[in-house]
N, C-alpha and C positions, 0 to 999 in steps of 0.2 A: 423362801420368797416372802417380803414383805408385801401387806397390804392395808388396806384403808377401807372402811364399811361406815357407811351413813345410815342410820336406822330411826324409820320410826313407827312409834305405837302406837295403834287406835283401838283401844276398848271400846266394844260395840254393848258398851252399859251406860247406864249413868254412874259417877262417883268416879271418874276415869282417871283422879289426878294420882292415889295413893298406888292403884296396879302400876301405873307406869315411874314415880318414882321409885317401889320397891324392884321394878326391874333394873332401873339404872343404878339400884345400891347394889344389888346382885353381880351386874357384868361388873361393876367399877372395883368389888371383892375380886375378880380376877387375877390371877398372877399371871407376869410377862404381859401383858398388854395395856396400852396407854387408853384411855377413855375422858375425852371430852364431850362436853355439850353447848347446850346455847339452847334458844325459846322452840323452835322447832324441829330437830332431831341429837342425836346422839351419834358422836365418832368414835370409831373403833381402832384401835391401829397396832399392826402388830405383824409377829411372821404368822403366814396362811395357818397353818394346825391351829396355833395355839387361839387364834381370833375366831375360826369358826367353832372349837369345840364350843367355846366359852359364851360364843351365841347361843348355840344348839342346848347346851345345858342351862342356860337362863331362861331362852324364848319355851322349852319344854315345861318348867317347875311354873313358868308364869301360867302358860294356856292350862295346864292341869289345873293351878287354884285357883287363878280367877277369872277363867273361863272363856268368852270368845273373843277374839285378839284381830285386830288386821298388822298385819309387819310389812312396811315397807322396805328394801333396802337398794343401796348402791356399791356395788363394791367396785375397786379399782384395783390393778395387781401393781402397786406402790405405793411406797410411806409419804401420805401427803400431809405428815405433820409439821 
């Protein structure tokens, strides 16, 4: 199943811009999934496995180093690319 996830980042720091584009260089290293953005969040797009690991494994390495995170998301179960 294909899907489509909108996400966004709020570091609950100051200096919020580098954590959040080294997350989007991170998902966007993904293989099999598409990833776009724009000024306020970040699309995802891809079949379900391979989109959620790929969150799960980037939103994980982000909160561990640079620490307290808010994640928004919207997911949809279709390719709204």
């Amino acid at each position: 199943m294909k899907i489509s996830v909108d996400l966004s980042l709020y570091p609950l720091r100051d200096g919020y811009v580098e954590p959040i584009r080294a997350f989007i260089a991170a998902i966007s290293a993904c293989e099999n999934i598409e990833v776009q953005r724009n000024r306020i969040s970040t699309q995802v797009f891809g079949e379900y496995d391979m989109v959620m690991n790929a969150i799960q494994r980037c939103l994980k390495e982000t909160f561990e180093k640079e620490g307290t995170f808010v994640m928004i998301s919207k997911i949809l179960n279709t390719d709204r690319t």
